[in-house]
N, CA, C and O atoms as CSV, one atom per row, in Angstrom:
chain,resi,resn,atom,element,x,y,z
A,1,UNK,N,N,59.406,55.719,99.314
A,1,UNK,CA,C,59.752,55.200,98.013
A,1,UNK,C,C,59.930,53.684,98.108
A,1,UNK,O,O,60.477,53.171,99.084
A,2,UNK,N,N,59.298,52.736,96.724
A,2,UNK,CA,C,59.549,51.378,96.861
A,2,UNK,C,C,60.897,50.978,96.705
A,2,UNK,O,O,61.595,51.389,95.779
A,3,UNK,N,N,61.323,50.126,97.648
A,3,UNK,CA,C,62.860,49.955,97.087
A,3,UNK,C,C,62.577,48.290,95.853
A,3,UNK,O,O,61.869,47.284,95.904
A,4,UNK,N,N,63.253,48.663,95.222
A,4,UNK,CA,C,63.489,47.817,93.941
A,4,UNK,C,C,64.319,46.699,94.371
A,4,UNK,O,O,65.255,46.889,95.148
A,5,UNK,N,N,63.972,45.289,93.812
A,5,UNK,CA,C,64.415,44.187,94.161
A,5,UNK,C,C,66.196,44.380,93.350
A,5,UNK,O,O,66.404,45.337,92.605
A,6,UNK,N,N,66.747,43.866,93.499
A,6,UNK,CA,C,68.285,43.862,93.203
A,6,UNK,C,C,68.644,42.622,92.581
A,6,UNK,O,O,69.734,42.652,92.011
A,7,UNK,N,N,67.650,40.911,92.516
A,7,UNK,CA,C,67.978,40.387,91.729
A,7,UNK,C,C,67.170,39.364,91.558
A,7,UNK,O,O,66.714,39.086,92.667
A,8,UNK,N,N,66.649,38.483,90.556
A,8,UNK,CA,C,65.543,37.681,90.047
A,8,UNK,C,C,65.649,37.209,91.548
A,8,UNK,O,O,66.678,37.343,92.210
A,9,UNK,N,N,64.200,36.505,92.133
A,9,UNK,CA,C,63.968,35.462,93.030
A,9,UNK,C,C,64.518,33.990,92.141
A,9,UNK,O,O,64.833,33.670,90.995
A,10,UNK,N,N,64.400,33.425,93.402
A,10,UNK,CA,C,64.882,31.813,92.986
A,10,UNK,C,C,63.804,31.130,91.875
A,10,UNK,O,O,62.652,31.512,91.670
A,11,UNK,N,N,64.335,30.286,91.380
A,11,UNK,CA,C,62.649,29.802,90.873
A,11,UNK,C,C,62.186,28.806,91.667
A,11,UNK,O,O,62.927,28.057,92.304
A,12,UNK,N,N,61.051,28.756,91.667
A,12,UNK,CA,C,60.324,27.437,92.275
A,12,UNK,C,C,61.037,25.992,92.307
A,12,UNK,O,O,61.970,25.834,91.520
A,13,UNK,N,N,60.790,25.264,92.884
A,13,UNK,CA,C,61.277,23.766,93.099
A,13,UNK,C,C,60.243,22.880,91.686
A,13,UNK,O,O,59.564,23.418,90.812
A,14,UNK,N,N,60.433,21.725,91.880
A,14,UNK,CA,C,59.296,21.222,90.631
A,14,UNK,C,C,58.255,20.920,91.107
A,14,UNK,O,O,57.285,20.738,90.371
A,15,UNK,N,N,58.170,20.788,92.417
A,15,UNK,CA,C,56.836,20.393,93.678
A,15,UNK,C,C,55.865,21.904,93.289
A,15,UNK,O,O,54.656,21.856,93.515
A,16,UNK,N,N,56.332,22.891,92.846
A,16,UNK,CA,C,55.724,23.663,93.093
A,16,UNK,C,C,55.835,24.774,94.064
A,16,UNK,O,O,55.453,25.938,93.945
A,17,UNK,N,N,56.542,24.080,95.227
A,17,UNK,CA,C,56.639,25.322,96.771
A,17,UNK,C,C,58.142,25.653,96.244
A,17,UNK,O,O,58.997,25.222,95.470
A,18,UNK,N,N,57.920,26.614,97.094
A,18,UNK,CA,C,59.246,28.418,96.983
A,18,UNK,C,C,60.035,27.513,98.060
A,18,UNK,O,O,61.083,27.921,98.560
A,19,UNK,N,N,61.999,28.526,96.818
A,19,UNK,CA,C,62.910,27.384,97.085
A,19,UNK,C,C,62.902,28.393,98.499
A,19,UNK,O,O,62.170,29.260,98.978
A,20,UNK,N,N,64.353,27.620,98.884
A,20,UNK,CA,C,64.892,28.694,99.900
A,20,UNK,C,C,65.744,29.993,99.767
A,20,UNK,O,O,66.664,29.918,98.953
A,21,UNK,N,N,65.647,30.727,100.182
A,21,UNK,CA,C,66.472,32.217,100.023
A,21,UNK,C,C,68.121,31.879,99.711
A,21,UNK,O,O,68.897,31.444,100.562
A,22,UNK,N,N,68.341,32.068,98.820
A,22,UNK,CA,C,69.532,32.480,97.988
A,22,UNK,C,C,70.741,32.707,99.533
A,22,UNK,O,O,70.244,33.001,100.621
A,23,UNK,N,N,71.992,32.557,99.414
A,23,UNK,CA,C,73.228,32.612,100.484
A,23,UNK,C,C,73.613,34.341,100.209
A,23,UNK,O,O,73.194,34.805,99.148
A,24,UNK,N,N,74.173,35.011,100.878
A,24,UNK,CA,C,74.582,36.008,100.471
A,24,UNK,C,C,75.609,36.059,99.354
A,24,UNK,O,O,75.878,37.025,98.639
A,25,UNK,N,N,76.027,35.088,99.341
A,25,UNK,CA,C,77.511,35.483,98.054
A,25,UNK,C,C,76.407,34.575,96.746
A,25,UNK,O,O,76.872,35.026,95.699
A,26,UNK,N,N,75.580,33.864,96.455
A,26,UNK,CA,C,75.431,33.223,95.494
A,26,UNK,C,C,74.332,34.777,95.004
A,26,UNK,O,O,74.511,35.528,94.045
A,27,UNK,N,N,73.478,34.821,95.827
A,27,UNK,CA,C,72.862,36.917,95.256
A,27,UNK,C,C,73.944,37.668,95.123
A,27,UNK,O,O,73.467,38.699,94.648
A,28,UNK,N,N,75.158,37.847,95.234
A,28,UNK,CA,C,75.623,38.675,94.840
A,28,UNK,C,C,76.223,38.396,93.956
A,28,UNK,O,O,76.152,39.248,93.072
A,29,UNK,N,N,76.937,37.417,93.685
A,29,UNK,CA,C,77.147,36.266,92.465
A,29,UNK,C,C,75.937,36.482,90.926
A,29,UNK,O,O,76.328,36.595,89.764
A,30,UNK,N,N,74.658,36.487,91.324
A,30,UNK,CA,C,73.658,36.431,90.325
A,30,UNK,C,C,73.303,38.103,90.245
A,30,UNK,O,O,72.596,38.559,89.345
A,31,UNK,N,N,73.859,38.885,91.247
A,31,UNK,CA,C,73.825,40.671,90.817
A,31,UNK,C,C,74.791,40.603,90.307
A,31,UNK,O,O,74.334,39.947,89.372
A,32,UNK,N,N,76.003,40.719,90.012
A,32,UNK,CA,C,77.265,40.512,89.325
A,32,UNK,C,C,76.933,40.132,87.796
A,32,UNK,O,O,77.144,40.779,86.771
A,33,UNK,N,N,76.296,38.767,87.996
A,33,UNK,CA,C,76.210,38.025,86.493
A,33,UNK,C,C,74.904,38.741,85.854
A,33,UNK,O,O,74.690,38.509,84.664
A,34,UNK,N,N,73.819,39.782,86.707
A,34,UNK,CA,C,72.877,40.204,85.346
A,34,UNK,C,C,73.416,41.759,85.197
A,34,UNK,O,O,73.070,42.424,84.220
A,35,UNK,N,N,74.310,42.321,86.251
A,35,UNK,CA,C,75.083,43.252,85.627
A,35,UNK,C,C,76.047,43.662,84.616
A,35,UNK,O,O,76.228,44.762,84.094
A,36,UNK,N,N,76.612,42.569,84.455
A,36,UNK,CA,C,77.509,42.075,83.371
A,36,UNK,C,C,77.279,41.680,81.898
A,36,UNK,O,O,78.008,41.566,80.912
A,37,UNK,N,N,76.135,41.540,82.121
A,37,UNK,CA,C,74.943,40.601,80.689
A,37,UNK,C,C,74.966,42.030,80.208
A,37,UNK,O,O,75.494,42.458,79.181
A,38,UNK,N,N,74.089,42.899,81.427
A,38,UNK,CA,C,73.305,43.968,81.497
A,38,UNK,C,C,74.405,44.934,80.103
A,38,UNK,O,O,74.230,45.340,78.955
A,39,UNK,N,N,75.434,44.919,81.052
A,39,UNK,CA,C,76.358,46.011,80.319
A,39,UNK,C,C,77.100,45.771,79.098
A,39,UNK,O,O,77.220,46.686,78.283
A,40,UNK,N,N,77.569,44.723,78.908
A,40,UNK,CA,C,77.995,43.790,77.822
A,40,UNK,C,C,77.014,44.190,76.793
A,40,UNK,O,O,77.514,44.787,75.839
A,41,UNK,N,N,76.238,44.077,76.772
A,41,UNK,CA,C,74.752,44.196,75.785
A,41,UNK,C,C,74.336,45.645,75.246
A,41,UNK,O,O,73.842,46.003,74.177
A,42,UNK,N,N,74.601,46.119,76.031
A,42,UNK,CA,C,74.725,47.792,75.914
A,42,UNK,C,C,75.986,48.163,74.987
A,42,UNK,O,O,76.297,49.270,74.546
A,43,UNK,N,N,76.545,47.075,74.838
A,43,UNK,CA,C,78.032,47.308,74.006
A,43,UNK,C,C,77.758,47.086,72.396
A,43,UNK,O,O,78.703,47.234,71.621
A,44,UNK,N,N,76.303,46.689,71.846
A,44,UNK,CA,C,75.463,46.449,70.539
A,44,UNK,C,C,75.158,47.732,70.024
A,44,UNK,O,O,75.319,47.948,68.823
A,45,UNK,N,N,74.590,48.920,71.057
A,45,UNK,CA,C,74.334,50.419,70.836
A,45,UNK,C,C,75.336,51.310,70.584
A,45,UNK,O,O,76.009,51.863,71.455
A,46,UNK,N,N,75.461,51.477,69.250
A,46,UNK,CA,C,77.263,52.974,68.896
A,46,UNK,C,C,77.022,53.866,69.087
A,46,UNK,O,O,77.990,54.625,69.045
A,47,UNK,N,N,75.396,54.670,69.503
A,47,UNK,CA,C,75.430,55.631,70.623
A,47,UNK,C,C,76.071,55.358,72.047
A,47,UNK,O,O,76.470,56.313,72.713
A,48,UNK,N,N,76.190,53.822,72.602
A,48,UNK,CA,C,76.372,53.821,74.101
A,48,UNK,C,C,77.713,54.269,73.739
A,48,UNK,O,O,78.454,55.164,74.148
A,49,UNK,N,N,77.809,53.178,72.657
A,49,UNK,CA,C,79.653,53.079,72.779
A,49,UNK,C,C,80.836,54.698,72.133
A,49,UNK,O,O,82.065,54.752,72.086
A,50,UNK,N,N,79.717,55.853,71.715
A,50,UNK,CA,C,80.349,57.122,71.499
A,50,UNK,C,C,79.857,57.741,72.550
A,50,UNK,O,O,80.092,58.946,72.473
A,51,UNK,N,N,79.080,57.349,73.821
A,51,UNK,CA,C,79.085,58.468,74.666
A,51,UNK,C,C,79.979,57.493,75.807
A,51,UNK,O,O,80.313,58.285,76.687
A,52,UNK,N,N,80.371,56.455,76.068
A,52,UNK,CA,C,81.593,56.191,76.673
A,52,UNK,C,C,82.862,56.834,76.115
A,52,UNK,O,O,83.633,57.378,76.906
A,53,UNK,N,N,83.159,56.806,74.683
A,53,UNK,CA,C,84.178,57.947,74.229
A,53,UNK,C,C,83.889,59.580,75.005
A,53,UNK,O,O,84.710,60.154,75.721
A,54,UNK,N,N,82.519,60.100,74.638
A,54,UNK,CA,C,82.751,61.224,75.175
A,54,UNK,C,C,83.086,61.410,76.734
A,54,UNK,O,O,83.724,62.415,77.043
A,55,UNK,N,N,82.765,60.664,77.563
A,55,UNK,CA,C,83.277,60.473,79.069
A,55,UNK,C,C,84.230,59.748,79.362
A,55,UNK,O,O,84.542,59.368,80.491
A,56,UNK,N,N,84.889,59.449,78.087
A,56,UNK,CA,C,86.757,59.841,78.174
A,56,UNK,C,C,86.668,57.943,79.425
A,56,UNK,O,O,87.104,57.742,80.559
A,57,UNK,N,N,86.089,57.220,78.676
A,57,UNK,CA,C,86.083,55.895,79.712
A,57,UNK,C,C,87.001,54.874,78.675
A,57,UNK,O,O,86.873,53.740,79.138
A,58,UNK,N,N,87.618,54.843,77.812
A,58,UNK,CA,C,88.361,54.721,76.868
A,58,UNK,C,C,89.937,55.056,76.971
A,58,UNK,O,O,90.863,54.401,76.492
A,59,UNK,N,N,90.000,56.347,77.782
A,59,UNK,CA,C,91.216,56.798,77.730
A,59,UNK,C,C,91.392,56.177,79.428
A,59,UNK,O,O,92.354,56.582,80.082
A,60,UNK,N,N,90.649,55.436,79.897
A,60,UNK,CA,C,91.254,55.022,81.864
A,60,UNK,C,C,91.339,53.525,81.224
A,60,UNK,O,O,90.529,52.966,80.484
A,61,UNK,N,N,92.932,52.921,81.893
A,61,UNK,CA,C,93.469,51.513,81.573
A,61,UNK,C,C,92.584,50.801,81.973
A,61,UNK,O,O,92.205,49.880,81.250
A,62,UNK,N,N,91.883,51.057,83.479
A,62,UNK,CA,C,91.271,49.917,84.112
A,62,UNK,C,C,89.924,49.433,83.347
A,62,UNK,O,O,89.490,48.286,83.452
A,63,UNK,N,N,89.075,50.849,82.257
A,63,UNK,CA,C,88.073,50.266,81.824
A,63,UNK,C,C,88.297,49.576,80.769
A,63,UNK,O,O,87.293,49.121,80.222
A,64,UNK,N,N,89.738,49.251,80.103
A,64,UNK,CA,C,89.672,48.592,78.695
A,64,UNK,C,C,90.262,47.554,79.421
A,64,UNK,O,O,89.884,46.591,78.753
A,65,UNK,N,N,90.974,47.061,80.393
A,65,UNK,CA,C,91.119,46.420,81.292
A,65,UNK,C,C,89.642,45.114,81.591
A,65,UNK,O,O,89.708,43.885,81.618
A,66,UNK,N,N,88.521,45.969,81.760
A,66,UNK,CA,C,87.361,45.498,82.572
A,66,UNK,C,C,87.022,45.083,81.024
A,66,UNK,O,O,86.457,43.989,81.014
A,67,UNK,N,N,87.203,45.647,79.675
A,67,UNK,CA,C,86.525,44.874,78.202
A,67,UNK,C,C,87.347,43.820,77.696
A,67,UNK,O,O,86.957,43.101,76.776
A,68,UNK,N,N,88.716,43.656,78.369
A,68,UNK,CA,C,88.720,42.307,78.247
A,68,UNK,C,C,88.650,41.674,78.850
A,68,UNK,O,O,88.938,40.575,78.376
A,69,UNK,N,N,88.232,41.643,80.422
A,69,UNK,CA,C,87.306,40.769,80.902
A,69,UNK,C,C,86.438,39.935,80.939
A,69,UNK,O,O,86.222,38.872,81.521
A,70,UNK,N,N,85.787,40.810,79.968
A,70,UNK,CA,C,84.206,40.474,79.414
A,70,UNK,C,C,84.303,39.753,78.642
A,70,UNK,O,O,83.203,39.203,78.593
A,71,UNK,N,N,85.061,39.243,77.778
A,71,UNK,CA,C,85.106,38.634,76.796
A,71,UNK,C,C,85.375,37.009,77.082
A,71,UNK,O,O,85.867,36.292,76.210
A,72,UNK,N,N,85.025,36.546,78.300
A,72,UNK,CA,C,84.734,35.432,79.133
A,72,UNK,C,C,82.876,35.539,78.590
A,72,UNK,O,O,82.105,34.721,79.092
A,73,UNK,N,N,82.514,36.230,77.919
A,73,UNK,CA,C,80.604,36.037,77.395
A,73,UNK,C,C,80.914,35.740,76.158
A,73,UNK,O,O,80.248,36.250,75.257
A,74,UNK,N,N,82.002,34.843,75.851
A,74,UNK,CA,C,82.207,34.523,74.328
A,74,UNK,C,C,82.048,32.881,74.926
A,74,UNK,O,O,81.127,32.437,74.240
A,75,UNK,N,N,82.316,32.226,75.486
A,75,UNK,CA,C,82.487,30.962,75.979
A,75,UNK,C,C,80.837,30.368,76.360
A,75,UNK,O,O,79.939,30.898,77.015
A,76,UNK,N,N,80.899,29.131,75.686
A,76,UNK,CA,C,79.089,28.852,75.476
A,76,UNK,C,C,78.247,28.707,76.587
A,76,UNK,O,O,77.028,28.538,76.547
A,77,UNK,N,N,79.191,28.804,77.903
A,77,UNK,CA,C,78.032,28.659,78.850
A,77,UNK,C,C,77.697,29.938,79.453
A,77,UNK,O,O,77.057,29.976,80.503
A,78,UNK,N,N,78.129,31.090,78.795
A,78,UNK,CA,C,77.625,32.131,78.718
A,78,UNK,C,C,77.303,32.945,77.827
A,78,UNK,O,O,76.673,33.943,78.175
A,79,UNK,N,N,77.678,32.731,76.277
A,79,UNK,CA,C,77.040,33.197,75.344
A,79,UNK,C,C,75.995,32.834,74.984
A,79,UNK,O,O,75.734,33.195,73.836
A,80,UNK,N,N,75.015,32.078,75.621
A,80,UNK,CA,C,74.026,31.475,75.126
A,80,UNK,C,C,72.590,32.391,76.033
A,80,UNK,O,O,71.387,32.169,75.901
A,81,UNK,N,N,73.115,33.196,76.730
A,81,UNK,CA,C,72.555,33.952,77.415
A,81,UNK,C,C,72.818,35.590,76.868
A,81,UNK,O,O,72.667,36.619,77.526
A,82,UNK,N,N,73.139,35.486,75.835
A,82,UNK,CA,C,73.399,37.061,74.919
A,82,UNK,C,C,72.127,37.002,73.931
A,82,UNK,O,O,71.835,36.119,73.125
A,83,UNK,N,N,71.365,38.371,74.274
A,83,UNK,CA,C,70.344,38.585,72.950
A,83,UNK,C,C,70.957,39.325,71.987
A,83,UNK,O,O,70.618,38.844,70.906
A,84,UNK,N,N,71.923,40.548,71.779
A,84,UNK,CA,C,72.256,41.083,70.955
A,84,UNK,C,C,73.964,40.735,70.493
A,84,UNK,O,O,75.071,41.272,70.545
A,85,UNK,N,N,73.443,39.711,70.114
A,85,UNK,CA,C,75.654,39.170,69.267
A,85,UNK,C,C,75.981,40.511,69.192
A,85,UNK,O,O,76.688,40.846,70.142
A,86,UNK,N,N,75.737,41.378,68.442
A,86,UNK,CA,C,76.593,42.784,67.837
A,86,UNK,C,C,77.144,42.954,68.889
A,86,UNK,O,O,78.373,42.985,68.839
A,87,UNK,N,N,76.545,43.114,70.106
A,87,UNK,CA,C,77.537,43.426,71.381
A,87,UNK,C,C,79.146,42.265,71.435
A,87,UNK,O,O,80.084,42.380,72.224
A,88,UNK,N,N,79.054,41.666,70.796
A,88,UNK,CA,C,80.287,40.616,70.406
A,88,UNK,C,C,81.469,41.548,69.808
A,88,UNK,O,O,82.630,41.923,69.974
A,89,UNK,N,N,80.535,41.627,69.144
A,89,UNK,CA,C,81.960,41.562,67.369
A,89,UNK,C,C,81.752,43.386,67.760
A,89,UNK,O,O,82.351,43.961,66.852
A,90,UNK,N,N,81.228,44.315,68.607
A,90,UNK,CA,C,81.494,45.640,69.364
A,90,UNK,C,C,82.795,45.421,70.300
A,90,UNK,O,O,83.783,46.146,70.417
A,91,UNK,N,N,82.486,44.203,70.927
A,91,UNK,CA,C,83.767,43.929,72.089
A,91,UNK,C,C,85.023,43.302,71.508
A,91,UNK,O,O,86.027,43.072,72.182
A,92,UNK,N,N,84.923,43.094,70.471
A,92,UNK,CA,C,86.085,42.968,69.987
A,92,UNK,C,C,86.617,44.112,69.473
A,92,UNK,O,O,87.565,44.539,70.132
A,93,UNK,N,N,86.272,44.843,68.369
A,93,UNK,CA,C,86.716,45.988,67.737
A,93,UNK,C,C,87.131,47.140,68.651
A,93,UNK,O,O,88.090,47.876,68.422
A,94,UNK,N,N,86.208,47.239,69.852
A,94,UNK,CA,C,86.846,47.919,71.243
A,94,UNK,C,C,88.341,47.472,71.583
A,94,UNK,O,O,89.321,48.129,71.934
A,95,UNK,N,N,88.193,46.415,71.402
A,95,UNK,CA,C,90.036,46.080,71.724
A,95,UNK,C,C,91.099,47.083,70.547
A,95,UNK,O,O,92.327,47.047,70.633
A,96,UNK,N,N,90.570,47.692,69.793
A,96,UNK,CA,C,91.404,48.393,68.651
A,96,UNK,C,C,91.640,49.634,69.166
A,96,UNK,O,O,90.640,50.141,69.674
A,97,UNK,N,N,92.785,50.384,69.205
A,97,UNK,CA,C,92.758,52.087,69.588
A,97,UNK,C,C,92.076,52.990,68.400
A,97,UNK,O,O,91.513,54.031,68.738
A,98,UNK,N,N,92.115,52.613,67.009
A,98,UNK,CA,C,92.145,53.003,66.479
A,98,UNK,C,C,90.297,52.999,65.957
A,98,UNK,O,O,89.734,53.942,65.402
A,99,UNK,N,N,89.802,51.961,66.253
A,99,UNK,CA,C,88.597,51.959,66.543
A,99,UNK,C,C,87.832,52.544,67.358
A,99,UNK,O,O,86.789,53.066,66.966
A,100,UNK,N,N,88.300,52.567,68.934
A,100,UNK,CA,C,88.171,53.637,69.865
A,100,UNK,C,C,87.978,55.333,69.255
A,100,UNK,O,O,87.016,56.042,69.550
A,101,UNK,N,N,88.749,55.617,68.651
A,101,UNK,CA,C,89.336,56.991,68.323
A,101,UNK,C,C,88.441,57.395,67.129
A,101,UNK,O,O,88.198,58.566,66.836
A,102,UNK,N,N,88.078,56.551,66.615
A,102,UNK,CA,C,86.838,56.435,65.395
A,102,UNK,C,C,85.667,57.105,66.109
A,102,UNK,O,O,85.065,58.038,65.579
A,103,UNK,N,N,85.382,56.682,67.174
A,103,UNK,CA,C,83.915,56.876,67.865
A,103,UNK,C,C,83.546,58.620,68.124
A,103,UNK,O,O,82.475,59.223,68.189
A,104,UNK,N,N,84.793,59.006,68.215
A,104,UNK,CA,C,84.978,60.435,67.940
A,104,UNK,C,C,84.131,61.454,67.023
A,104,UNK,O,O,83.817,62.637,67.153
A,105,UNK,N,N,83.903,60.488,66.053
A,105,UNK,CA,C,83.262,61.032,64.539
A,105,UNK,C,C,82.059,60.775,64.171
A,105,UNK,O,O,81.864,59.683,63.636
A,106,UNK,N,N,80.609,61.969,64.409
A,106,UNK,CA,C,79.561,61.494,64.791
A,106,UNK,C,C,78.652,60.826,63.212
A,106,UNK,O,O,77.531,60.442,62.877
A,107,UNK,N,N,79.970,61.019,62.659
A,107,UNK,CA,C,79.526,60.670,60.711
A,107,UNK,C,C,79.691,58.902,60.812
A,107,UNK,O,O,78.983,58.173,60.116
A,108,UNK,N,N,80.695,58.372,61.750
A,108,UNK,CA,C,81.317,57.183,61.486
A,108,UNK,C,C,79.935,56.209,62.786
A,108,UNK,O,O,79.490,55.061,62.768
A,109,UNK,N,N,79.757,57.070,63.468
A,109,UNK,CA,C,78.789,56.385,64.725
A,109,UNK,C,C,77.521,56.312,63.799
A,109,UNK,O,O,76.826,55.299,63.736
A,110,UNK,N,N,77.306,57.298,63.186
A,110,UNK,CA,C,75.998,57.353,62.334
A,110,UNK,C,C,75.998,56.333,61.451
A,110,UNK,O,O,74.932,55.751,61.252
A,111,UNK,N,N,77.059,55.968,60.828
A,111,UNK,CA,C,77.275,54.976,59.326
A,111,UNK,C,C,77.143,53.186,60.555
A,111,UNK,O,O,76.758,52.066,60.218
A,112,UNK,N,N,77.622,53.656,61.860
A,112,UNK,CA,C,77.500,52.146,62.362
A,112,UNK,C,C,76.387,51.569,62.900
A,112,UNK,O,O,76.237,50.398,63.247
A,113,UNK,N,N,75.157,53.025,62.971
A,113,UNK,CA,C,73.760,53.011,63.789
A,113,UNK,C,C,72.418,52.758,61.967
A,113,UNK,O,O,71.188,52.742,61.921
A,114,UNK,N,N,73.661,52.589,60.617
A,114,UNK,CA,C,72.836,52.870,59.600
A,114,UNK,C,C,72.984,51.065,59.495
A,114,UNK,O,O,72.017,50.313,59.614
A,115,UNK,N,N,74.112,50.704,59.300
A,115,UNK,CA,C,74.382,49.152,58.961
A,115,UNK,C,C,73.748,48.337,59.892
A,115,UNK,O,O,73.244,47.326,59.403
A,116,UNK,N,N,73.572,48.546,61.615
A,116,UNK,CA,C,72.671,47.434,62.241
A,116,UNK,C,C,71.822,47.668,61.619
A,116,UNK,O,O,71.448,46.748,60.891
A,117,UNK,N,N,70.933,49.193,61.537
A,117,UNK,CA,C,69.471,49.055,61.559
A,117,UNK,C,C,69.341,48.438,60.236
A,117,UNK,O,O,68.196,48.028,60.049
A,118,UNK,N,N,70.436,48.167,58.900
A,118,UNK,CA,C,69.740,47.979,57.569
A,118,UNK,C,C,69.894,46.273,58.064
A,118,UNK,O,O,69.210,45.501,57.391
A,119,UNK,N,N,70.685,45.687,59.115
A,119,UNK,CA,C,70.896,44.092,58.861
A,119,UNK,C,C,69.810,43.737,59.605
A,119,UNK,O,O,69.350,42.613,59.397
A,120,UNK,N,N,69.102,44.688,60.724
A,120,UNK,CA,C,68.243,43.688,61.398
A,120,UNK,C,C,66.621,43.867,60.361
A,120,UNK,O,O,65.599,43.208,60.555
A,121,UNK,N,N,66.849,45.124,59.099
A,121,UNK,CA,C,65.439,45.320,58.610
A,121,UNK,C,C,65.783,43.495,57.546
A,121,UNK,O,O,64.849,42.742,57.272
A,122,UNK,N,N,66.691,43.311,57.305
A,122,UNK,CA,C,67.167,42.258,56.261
A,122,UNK,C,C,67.105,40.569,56.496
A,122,UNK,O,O,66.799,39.641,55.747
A,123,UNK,N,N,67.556,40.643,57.938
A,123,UNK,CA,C,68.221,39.508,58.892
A,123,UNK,C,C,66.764,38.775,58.885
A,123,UNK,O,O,65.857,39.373,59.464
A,124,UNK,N,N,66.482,37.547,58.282
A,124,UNK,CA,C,65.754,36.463,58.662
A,124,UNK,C,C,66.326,34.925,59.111
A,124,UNK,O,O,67.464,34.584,58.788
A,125,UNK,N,N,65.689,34.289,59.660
A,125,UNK,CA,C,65.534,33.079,59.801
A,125,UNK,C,C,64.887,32.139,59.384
A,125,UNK,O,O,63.691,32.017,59.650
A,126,UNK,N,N,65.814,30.958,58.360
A,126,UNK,CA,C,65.449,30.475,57.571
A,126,UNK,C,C,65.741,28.908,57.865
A,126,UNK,O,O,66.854,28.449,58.124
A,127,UNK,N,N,64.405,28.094,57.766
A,127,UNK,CA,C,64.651,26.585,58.097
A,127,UNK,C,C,65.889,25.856,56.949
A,127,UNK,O,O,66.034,26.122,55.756
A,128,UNK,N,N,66.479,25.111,57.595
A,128,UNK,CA,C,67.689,24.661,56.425
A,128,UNK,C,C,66.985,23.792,55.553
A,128,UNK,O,O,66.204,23.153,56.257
A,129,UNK,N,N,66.899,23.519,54.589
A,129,UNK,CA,C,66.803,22.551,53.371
A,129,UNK,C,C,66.161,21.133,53.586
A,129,UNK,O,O,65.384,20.455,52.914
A,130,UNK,N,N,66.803,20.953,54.808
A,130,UNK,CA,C,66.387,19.506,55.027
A,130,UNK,C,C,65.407,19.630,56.097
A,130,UNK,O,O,64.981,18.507,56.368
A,131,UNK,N,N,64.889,20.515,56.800
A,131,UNK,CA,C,63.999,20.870,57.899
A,131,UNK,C,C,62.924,20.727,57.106
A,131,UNK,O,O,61.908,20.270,57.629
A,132,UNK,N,N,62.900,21.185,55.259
A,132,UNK,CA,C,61.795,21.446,54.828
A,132,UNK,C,C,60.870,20.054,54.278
A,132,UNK,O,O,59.761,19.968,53.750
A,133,UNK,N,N,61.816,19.116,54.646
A,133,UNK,CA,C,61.610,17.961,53.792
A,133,UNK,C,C,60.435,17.008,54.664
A,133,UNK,O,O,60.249,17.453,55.796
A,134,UNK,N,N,59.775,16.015,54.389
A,134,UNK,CA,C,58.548,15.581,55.275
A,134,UNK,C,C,59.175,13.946,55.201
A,134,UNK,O,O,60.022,13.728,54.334
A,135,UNK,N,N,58.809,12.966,55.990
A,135,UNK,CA,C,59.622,11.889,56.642
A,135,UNK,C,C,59.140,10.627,54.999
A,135,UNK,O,O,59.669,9.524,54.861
A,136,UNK,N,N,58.260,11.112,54.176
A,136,UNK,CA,C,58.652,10.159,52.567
A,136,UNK,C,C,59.831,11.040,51.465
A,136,UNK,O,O,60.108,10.540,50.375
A,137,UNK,N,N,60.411,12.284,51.879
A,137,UNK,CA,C,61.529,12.901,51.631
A,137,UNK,C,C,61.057,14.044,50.221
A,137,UNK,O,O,61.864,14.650,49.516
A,138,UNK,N,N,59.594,14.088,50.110
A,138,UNK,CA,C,59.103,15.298,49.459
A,138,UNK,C,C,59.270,16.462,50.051
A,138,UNK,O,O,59.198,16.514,51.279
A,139,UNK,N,N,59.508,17.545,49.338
A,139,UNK,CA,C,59.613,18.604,50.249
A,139,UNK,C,C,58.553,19.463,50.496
A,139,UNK,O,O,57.869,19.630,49.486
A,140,UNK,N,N,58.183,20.048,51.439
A,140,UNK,CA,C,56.844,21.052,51.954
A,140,UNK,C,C,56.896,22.107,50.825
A,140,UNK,O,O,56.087,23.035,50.809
């Protein structure tokens, strides 16, 4: 069986030639940090986050413990490396018991798997006002 690499290679130098091999703690440092992305992100899905309720990972201190941890991926030199925000404003509402205890209810997981999918069919990106404007100040 192939064994699977465990974490991005270095990138290249700007010369072009391959850097040097990574120290042992700075690879385990960069397995740490895409495990963390990894799982954090998984915190956007209210299926992940009702089958962590059903394996009762909610009711052990150390894992609500480990979610506010995480919340060091709110600070910009690491939120800027988040594709799914919802995993945000998920890690916050996780801090609630009462939110927790919600996840219970496969009517309430359903109503939270109905609202992403209607914001991302909705969610555009739109140049601001003045992006649209051309440098004699007519607008496109």
């Amino acid at each position: 069986m192939q064994e699977l690499p465990t974490g991005l290679p270095p990138p290249p130098l700007p010369d072009g030639s391959a850097a040097p091999p990574r120290s042992q703690e700075r690879q385990a440092n960069l397995i740490r940090f895409q495990s963390e992305l990894e799982f954090v992100q998984c915190l956007a899905n209210p299926l992940y986050l009702q089958e962590l309720f059903v394996q009762k990972y909610f009711a052990q201190k150390e894992f609500l413990n480990y979610l506010k941890y995480l919340e060091y991926w709110r600070e910009p030199e690491y939120v800027q490396f988040i594709t799914y925000p919802t995993c945000l404003v998920f890690l916050t509402l996780l801090q609630s018991e009462s939110f927790r205890a919600r996840l219970a209810d496969p009517g309430f997981v359903t109503e939270l798997c109905r609202i992403g999918q209607r914001h991302h069919e909705t969610w555009r990106v739109e140049k601001p006002p003045d992006a649209l404007k051309t440098d004699d100040g007519k607008t496109n």
